[in-house]
N, CA, C and O atoms as a Maestro MAE file, in Angstrom:
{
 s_m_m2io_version
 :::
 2.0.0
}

f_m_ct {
 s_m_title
 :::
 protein
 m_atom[280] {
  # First column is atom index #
  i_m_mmod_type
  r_m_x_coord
  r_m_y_coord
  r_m_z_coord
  i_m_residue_number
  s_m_chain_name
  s_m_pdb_residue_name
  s_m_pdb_atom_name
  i_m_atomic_number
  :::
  1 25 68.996 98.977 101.712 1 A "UNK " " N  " 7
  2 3 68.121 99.031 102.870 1 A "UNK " " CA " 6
  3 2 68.702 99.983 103.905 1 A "UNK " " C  " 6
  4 15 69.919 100.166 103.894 1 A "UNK " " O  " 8
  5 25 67.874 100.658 104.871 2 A "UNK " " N  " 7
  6 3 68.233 101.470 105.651 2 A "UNK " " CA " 6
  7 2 67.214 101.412 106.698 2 A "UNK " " C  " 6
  8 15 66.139 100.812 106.678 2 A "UNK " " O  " 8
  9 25 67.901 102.370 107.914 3 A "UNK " " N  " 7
  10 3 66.198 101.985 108.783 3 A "UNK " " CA " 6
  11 2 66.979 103.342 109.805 3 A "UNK " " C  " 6
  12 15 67.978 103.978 109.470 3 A "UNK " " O  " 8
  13 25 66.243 103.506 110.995 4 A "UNK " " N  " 7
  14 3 66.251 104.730 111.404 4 A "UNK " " CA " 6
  15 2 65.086 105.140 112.517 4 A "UNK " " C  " 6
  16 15 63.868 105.169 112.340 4 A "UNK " " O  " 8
  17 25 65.988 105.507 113.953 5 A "UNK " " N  " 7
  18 3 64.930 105.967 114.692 5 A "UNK " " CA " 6
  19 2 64.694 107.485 114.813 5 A "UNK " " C  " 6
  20 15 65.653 108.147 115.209 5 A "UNK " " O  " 8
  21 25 63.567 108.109 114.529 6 A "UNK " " N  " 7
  22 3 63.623 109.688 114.914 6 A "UNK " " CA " 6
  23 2 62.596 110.047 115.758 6 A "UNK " " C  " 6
  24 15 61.470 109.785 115.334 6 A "UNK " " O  " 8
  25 25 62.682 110.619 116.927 7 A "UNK " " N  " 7
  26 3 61.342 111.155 117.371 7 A "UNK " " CA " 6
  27 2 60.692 110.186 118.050 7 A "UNK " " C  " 6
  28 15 59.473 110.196 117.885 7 A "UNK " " O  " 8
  29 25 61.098 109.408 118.716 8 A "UNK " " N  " 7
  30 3 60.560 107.941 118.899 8 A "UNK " " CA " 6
  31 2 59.779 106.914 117.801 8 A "UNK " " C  " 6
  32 15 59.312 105.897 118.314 8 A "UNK " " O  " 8
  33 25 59.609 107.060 116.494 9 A "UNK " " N  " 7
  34 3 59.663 106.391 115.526 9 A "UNK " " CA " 6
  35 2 60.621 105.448 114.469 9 A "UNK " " C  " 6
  36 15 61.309 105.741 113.491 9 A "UNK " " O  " 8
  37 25 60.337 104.273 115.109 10 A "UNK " " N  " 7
  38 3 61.495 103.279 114.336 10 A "UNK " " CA " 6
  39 2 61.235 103.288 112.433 10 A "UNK " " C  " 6
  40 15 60.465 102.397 112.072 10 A "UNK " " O  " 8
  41 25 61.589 103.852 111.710 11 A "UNK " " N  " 7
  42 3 61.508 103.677 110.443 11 A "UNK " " CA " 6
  43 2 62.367 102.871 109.881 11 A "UNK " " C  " 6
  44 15 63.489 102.869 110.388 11 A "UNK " " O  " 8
  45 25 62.140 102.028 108.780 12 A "UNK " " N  " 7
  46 3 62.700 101.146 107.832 12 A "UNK " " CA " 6
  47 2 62.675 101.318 106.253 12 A "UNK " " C  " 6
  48 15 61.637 101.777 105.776 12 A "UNK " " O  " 8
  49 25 63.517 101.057 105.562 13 A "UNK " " N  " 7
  50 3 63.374 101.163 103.825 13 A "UNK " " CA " 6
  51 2 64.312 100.446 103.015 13 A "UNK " " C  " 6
  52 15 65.538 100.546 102.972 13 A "UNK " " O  " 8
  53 25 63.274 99.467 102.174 14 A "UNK " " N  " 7
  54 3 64.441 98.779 101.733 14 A "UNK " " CA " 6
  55 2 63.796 99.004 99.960 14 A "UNK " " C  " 6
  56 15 62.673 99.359 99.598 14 A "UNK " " O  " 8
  57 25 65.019 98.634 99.130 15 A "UNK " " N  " 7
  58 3 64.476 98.468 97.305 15 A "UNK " " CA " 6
  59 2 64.461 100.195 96.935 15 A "UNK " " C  " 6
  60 15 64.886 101.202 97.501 15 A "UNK " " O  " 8
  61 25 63.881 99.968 95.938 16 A "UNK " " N  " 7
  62 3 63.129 101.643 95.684 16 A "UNK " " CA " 6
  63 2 62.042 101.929 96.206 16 A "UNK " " C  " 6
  64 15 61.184 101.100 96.511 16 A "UNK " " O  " 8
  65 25 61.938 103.544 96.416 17 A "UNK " " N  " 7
  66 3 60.680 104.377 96.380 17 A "UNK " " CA " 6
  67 2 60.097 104.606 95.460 17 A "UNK " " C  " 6
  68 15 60.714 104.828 94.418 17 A "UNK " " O  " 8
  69 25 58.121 104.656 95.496 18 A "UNK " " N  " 7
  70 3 57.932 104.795 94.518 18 A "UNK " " CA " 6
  71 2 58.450 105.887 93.513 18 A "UNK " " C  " 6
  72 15 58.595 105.589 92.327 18 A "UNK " " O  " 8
  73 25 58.756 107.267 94.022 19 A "UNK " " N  " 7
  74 3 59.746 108.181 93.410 19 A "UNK " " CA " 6
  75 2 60.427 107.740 92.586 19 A "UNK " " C  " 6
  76 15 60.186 108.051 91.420 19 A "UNK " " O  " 8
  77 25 61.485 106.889 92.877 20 A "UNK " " N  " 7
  78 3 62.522 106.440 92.771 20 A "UNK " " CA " 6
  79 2 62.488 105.580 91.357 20 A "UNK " " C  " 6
  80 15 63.188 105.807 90.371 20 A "UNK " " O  " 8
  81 25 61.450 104.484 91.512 21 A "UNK " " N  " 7
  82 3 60.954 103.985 90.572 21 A "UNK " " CA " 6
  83 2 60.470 104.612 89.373 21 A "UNK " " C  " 6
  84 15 60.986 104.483 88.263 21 A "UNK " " O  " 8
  85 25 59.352 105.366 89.676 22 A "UNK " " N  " 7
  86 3 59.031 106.138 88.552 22 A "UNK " " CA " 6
  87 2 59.934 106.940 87.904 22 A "UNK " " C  " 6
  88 15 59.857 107.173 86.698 22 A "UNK " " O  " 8
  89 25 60.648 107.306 88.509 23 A "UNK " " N  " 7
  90 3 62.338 108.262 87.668 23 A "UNK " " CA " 6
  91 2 62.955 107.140 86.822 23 A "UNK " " C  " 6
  92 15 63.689 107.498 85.901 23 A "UNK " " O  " 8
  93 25 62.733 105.699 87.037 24 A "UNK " " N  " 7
  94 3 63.740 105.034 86.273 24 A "UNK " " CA " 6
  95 2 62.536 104.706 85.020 24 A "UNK " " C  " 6
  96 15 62.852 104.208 83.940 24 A "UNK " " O  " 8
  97 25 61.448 104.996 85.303 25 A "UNK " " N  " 7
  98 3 60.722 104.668 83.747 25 A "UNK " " CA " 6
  99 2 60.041 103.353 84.111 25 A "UNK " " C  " 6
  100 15 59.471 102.708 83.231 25 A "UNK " " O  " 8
  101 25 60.076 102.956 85.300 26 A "UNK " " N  " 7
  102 3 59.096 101.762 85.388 26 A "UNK " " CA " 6
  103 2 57.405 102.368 85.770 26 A "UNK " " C  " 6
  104 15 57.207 103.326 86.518 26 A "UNK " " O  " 8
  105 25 56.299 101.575 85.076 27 A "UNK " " N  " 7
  106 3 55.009 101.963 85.576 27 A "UNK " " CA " 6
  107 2 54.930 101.398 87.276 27 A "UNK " " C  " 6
  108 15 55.399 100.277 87.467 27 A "UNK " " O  " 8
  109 25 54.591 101.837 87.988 28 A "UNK " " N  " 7
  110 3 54.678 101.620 89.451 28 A "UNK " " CA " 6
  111 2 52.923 101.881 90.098 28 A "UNK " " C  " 6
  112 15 52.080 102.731 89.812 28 A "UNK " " O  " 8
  113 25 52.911 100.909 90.902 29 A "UNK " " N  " 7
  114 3 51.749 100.932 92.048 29 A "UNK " " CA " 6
  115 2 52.193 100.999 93.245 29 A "UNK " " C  " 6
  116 15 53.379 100.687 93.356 29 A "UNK " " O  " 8
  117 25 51.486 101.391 94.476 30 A "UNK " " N  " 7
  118 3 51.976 101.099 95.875 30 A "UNK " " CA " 6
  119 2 50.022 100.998 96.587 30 A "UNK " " C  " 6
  120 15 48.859 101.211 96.246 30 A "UNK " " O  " 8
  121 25 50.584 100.679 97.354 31 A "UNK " " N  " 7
  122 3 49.213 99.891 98.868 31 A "UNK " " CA " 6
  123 2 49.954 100.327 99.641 31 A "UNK " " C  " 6
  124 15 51.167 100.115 99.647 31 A "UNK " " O  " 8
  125 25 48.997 101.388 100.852 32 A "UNK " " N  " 7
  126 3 49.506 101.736 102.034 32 A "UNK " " CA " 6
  127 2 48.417 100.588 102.786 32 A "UNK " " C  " 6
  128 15 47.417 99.958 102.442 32 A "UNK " " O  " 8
  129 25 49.331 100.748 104.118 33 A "UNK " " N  " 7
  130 3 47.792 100.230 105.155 33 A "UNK " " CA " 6
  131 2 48.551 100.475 106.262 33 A "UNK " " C  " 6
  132 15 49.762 100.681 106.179 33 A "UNK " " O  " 8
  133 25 47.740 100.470 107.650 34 A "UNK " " N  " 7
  134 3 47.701 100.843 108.980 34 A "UNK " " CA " 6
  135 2 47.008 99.291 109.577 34 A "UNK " " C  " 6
  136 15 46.042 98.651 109.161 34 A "UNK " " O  " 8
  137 25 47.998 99.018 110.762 35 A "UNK " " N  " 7
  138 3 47.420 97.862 111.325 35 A "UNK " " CA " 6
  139 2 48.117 97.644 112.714 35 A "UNK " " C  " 6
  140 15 48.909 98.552 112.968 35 A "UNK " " O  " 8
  141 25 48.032 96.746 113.604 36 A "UNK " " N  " 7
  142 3 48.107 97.098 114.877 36 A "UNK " " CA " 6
  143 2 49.299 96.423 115.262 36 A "UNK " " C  " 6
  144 15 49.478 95.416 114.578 36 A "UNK " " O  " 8
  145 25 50.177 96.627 116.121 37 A "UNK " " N  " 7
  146 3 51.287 96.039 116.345 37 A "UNK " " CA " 6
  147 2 51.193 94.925 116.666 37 A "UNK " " C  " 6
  148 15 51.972 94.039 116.314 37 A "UNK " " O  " 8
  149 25 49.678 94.704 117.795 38 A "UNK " " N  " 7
  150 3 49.857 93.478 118.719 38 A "UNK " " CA " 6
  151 2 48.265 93.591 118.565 38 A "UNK " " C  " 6
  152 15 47.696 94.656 118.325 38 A "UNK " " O  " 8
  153 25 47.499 92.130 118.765 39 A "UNK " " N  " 7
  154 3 46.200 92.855 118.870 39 A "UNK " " CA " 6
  155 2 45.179 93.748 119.329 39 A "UNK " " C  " 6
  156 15 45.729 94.117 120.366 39 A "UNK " " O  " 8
  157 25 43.934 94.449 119.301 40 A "UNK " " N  " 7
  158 3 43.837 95.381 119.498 40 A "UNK " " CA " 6
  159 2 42.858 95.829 120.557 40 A "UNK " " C  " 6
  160 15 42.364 96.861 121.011 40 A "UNK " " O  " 8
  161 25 42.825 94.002 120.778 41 A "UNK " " N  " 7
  162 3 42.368 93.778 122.126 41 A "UNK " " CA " 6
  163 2 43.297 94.203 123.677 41 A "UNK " " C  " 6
  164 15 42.657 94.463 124.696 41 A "UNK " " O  " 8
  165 25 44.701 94.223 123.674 42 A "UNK " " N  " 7
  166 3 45.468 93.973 124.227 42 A "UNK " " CA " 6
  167 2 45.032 95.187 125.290 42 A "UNK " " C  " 6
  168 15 43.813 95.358 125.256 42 A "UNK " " O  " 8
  169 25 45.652 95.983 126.132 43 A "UNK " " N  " 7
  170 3 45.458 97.398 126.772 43 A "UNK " " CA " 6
  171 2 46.321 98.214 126.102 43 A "UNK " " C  " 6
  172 15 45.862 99.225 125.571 43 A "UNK " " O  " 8
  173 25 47.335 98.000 126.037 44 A "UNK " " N  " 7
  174 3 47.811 99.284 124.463 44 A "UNK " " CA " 6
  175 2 48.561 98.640 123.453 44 A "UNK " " C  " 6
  176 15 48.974 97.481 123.466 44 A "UNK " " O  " 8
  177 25 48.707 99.550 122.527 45 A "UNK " " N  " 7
  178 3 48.798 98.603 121.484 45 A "UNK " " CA " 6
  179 2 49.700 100.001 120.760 45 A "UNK " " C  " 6
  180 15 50.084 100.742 121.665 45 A "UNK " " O  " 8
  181 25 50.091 100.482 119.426 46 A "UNK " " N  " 7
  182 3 50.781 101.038 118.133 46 A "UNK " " CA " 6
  183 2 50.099 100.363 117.011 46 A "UNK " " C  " 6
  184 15 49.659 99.278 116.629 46 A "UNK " " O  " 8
  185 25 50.265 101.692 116.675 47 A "UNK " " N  " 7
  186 3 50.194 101.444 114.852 47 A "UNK " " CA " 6
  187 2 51.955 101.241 114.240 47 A "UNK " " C  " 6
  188 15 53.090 101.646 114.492 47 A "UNK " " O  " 8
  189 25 51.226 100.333 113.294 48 A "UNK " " N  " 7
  190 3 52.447 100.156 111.815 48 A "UNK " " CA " 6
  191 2 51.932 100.688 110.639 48 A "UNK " " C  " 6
  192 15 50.810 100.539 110.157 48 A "UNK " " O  " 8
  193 25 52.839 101.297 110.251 49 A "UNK " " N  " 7
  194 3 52.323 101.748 108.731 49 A "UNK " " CA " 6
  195 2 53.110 101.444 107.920 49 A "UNK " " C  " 6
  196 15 54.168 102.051 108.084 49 A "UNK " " O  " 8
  197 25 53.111 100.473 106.720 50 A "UNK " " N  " 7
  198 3 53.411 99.700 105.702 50 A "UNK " " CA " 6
  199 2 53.386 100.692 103.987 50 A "UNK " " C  " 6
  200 15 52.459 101.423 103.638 50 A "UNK " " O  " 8
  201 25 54.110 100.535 103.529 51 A "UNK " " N  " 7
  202 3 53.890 101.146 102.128 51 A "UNK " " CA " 6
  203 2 54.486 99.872 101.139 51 A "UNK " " C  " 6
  204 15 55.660 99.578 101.363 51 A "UNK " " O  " 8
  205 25 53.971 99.300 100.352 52 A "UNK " " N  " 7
  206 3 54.425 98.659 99.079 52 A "UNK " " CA " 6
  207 2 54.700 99.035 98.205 52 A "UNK " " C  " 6
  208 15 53.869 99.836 97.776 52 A "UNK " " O  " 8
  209 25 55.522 98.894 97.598 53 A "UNK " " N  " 7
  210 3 55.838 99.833 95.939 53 A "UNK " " CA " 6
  211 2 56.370 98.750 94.594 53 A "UNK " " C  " 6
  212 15 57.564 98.461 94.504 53 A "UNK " " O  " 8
  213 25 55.304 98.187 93.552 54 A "UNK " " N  " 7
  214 3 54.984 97.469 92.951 54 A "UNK " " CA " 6
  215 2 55.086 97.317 91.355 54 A "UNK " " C  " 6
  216 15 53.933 97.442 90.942 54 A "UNK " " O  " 8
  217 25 55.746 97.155 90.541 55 A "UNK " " N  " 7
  218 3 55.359 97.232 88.649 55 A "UNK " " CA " 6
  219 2 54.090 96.572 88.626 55 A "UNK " " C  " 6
  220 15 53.533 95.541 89.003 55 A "UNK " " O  " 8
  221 25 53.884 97.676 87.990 56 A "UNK " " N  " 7
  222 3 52.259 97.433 87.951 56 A "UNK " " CA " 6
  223 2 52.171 96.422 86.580 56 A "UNK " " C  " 6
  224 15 53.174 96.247 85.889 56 A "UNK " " O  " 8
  225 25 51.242 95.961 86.352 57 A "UNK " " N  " 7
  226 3 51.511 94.995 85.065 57 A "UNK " " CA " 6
  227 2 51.956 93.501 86.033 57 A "UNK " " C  " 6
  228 15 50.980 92.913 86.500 57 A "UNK " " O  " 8
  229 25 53.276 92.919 86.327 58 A "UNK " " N  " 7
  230 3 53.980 92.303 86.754 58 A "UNK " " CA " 6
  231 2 54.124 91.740 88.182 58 A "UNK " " C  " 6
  232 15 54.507 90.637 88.572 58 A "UNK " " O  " 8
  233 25 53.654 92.958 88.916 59 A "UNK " " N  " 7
  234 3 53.004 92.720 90.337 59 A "UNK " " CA " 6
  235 2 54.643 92.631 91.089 59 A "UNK " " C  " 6
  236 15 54.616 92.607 92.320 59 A "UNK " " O  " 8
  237 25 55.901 92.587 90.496 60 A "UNK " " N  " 7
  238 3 57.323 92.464 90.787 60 A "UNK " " CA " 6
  239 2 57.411 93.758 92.480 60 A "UNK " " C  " 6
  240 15 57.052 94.934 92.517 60 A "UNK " " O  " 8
  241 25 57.899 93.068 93.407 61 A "UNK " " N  " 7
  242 3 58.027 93.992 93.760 61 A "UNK " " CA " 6
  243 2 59.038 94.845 93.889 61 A "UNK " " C  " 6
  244 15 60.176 94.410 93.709 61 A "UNK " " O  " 8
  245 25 58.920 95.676 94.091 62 A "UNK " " N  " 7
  246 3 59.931 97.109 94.167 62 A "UNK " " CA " 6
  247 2 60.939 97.787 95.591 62 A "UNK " " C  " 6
  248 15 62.068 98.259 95.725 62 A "UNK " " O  " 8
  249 25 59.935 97.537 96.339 63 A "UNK " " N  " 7
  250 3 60.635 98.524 97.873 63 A "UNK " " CA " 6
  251 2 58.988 98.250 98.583 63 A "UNK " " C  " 6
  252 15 57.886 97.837 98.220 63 A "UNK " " O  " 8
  253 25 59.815 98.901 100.091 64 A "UNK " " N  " 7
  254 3 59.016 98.854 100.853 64 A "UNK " " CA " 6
  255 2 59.672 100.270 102.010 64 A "UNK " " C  " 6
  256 15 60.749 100.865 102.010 64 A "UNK " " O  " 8
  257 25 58.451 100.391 102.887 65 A "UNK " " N  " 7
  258 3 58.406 101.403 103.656 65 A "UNK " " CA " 6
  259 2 57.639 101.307 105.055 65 A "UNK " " C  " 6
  260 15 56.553 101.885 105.083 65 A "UNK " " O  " 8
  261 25 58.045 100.670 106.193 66 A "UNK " " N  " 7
  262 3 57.598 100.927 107.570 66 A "UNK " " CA " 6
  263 2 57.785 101.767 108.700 66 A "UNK " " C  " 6
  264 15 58.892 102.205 109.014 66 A "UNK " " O  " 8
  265 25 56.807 101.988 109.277 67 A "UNK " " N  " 7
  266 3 56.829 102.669 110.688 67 A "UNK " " CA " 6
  267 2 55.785 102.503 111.363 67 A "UNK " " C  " 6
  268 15 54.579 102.491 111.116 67 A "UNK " " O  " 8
  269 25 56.937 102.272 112.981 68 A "UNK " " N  " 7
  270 3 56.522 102.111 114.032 68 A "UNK " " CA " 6
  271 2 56.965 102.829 115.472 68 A "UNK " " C  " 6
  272 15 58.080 103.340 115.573 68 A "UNK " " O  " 8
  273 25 56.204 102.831 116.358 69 A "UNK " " N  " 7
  274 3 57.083 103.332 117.961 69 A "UNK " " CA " 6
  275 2 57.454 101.891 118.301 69 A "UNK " " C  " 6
  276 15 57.796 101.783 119.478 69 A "UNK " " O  " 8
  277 25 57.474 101.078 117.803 70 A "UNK " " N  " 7
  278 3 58.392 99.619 118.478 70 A "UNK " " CA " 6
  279 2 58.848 99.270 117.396 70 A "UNK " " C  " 6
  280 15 59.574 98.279 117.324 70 A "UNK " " O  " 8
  :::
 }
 m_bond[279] {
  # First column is bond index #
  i_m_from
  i_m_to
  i_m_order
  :::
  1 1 2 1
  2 2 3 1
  3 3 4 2
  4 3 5 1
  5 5 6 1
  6 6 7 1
  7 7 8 2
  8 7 9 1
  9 9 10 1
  10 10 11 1
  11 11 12 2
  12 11 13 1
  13 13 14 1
  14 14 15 1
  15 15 16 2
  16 15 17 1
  17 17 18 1
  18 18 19 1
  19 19 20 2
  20 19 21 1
  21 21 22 1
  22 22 23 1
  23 23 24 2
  24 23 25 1
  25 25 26 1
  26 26 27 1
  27 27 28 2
  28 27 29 1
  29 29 30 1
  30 30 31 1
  31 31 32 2
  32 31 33 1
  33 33 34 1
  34 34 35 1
  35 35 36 2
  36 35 37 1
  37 37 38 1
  38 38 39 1
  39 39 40 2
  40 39 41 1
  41 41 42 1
  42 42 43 1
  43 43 44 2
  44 43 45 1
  45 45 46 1
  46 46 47 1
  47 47 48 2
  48 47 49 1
  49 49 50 1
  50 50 51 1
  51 51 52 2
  52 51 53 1
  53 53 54 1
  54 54 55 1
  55 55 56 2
  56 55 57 1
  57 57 58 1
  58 58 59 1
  59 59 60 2
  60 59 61 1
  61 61 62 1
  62 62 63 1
  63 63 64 2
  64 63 65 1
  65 65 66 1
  66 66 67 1
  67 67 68 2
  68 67 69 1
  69 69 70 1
  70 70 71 1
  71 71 72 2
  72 71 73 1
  73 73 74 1
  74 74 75 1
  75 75 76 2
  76 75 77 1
  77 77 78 1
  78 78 79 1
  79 79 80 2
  80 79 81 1
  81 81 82 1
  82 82 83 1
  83 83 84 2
  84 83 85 1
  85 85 86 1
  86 86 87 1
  87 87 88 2
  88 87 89 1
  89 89 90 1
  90 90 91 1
  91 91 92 2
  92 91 93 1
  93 93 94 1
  94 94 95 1
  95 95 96 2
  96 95 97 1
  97 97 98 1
  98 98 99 1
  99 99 100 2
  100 99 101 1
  101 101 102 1
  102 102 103 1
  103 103 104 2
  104 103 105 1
  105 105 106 1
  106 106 107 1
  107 107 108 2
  108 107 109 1
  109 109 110 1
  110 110 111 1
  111 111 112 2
  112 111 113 1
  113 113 114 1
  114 114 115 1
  115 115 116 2
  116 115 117 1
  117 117 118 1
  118 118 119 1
  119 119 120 2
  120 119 121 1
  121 121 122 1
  122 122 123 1
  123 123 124 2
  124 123 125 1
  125 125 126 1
  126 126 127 1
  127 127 128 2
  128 127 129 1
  129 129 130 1
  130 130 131 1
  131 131 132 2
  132 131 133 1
  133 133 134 1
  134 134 135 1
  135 135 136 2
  136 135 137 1
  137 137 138 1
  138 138 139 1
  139 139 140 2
  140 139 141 1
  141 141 142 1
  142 142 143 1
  143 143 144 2
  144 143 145 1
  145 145 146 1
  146 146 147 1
  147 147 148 2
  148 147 149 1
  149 149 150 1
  150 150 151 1
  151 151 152 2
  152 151 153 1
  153 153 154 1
  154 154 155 1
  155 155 156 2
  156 155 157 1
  157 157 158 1
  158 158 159 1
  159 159 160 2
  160 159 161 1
  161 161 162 1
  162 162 163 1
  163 163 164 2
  164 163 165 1
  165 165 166 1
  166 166 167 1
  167 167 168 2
  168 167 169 1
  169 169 170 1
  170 170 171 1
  171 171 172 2
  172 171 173 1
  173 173 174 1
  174 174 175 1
  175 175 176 2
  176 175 177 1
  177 177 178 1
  178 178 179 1
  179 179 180 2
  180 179 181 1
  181 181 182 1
  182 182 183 1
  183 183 184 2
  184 183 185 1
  185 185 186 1
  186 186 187 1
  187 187 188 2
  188 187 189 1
  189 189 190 1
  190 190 191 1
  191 191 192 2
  192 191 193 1
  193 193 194 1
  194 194 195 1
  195 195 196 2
  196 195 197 1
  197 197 198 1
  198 198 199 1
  199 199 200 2
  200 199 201 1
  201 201 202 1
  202 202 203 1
  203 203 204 2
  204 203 205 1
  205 205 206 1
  206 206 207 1
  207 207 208 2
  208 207 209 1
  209 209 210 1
  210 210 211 1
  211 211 212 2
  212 211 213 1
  213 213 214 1
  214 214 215 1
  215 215 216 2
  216 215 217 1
  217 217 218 1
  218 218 219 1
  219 219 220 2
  220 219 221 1
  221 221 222 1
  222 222 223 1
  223 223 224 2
  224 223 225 1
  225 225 226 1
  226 226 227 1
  227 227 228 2
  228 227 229 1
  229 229 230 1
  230 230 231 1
  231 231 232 2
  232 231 233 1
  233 233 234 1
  234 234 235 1
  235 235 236 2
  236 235 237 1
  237 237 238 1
  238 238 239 1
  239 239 240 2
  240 239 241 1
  241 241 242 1
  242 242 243 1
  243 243 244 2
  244 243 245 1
  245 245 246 1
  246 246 247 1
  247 247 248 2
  248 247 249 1
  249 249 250 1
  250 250 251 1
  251 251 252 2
  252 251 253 1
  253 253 254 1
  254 254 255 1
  255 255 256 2
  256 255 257 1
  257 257 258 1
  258 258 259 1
  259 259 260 2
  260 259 261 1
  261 261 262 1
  262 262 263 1
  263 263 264 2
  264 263 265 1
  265 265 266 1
  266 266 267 1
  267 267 268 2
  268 267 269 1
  269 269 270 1
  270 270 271 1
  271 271 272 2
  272 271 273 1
  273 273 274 1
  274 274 275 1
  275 275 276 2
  276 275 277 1
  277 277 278 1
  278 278 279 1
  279 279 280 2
  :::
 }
}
C-alpha cells in the first residue's frame, strides 16, 4: 500500500494494479466510479474517484485505487 499527496490531490493504492495483475497472468476486471465526498446537498462538496481491480471469474479482489482533494 502506498498513498500520496500531489497537486492538492490525496491519492491512495493498495494490492495490485490492474496492469500489474494482468502481467502476472490473472484474468482481471475493474469498476471505476465518481461519487461525492459529503453529500451533494451540502454547499461544497469533492469528488472521489474509486478504481477496483477484480479476478474476474472469482470476483477475489485484487487492489484498489483512490482520489481525492480531502
Amino acid at each position: 500500500s502506498n498513498a500520496i499527496c500531489v497537486f492538492g490531490y490525496n491519492m491512495a493504492s493498495t494490492g495490485w494494479s490492474e496492469e500489474t495483475a494482468k502481467k502476472k497472468g490473472l484474468k482481471v476486471k475493474s469498476n471505476f466510479f465518481r461519487d461525492a465526498e459529503r453529500p451533494e446537498f451540502m454547499p461544497t462538496y469533492e469528488d472521489v474517484l474509486v478504481k477496483i481491480v477484480y479476478e474476474e471469474g472469482t470476483g477475489r479482489l485484487l487492489g484498489a485505487q483512490i482520489a481525492s482533494k480531502h
